[in-house]
C-alpha positions in Angstrom: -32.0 28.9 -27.2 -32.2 25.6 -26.5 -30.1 24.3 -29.1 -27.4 26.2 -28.1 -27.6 25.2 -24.2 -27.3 21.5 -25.9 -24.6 22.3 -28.3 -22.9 23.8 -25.6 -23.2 20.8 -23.2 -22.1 18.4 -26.4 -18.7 20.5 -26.5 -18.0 20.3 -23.2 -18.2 16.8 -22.8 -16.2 16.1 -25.9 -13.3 18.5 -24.6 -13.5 16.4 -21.5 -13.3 13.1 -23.0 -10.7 14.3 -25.1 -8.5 16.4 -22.4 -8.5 13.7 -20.0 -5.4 11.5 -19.1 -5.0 8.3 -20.9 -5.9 4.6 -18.7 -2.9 3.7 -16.6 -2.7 0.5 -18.9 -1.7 2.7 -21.7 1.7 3.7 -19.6 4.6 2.7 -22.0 8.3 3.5 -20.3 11.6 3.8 -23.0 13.3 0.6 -21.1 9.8 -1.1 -20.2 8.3 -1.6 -17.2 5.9 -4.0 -15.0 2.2 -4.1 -13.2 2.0 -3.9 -9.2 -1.4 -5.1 -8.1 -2.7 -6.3 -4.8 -4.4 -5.3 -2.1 -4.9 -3.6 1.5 -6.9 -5.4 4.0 -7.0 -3.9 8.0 -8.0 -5.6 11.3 -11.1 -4.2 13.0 -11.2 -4.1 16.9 -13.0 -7.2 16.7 -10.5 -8.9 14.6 -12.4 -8.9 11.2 -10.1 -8.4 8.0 -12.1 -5.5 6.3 -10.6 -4.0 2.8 -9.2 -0.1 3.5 -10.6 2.4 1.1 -8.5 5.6 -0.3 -5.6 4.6 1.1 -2.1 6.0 -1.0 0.1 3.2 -1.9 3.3 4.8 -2.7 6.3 2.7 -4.5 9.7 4.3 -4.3 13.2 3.1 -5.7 17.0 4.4 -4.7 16.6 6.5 -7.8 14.0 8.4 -5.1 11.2 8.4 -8.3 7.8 7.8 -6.9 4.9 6.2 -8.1 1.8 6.5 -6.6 -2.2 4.4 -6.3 -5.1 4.3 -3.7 -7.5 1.4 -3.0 -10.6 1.4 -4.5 -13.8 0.2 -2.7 -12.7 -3.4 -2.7 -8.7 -2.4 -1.2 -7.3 -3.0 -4.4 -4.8 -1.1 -6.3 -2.5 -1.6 -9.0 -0.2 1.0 -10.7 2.4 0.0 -13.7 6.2 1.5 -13.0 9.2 1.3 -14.8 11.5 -1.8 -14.5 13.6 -2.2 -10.9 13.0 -2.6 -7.3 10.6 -0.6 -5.4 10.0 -0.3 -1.6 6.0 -0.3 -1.1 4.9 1.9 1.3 1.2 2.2 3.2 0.4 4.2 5.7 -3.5 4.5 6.8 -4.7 6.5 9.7 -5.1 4.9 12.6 -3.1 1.6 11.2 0.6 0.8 11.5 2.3 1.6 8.1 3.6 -1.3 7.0 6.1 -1.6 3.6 7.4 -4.4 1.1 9.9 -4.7 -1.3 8.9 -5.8 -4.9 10.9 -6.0 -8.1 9.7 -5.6 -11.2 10.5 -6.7 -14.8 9.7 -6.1 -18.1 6.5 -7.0 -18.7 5.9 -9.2 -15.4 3.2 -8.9 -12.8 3.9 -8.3 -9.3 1.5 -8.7 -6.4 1.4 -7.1 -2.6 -1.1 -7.2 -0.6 -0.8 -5.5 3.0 -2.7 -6.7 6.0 -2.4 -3.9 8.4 -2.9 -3.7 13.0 -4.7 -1.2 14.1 -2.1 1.9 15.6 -4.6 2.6 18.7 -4.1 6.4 17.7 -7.1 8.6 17.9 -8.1 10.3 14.5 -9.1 13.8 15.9 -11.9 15.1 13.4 -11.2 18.5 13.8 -8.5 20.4 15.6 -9.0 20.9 19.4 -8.7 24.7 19.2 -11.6 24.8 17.0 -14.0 24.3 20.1 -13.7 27.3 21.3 -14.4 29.1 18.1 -17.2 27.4 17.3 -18.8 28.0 21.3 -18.2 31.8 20.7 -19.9 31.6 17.5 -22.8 29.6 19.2 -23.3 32.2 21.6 -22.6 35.1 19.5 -25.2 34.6 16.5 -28.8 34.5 18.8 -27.3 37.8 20.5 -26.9 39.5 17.1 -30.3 38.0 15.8 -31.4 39.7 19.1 -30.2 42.9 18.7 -30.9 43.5 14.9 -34.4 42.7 16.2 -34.7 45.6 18.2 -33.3 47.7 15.8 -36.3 47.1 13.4 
């Protein structure tokens, strides 16, 4: 039983492996195309420069084709696009969206790096109608513990 538990477990991760996408790096486009790389940096309250994490970097041209990368841990990202002239777009919460133009050629490297303000707008955590919902629930739940108690 065991063996087939492992077989089993082998086959999955070798569809995986073999399903997945291929490494941006391997992107090849019919009339060539370029690297974007740089980075996204933000400005605390106290005026630190801190790297943003997750954020979407999304590069557009007049052709309206997108291409799209997020920041890893450090702020970097980097996605390869076709040859032309892209507007860079990023737009964190509770930072100012901030974009650059950057044209790319084939087989160049182009960087951007994005050092963003802080927008002063609150990032609600959940909607505002929600508090209601969740106070009836709070009440409700120890009344109906209370009365299928009694029933028993």
């Amino acid at each position: 039983m065991r063996l087939v538990h492992y077989a089993l477990a082998i086959l999955f991760l070798l569809g995986f492996l073999m399903l997945r996408a291929p490494p941006a790096s391997a992107q090849t486009f019919a009339q060539g195309g370029g690297l974007i790389y740089g980075s996204v940096y933000g400005f605390t309250w106290d005026d630190r420069v801190v790297p943003l994490e997750w954020v979407q970097v999304t590069a557009s041209n007049p052709n309206s084709t997108l291409f799209t990368a997020s920041t890893g841990g450090n702020g970097v990202f980097e996605m390869y696009v076709p040859v032309g002239t892209y507007n860079l777009t990023v737009s964190p919460s509770g930072y100012v969206a901030h974009s650059s133009m950057v044209s790319v050629s084939d087989g160049s490297s182009s960087t951007a790096s994005f050092y963003l303000e802080e927008s002063y707008i609150p990032i609600p955590e959940f909607p505002t109608q929600m508090v209601s919902a969740i106070m009836i629930m709070a009440l409700a739940v120890p009344l109906l513990a209370r009365t299928t108690k009694r029933k028993h």
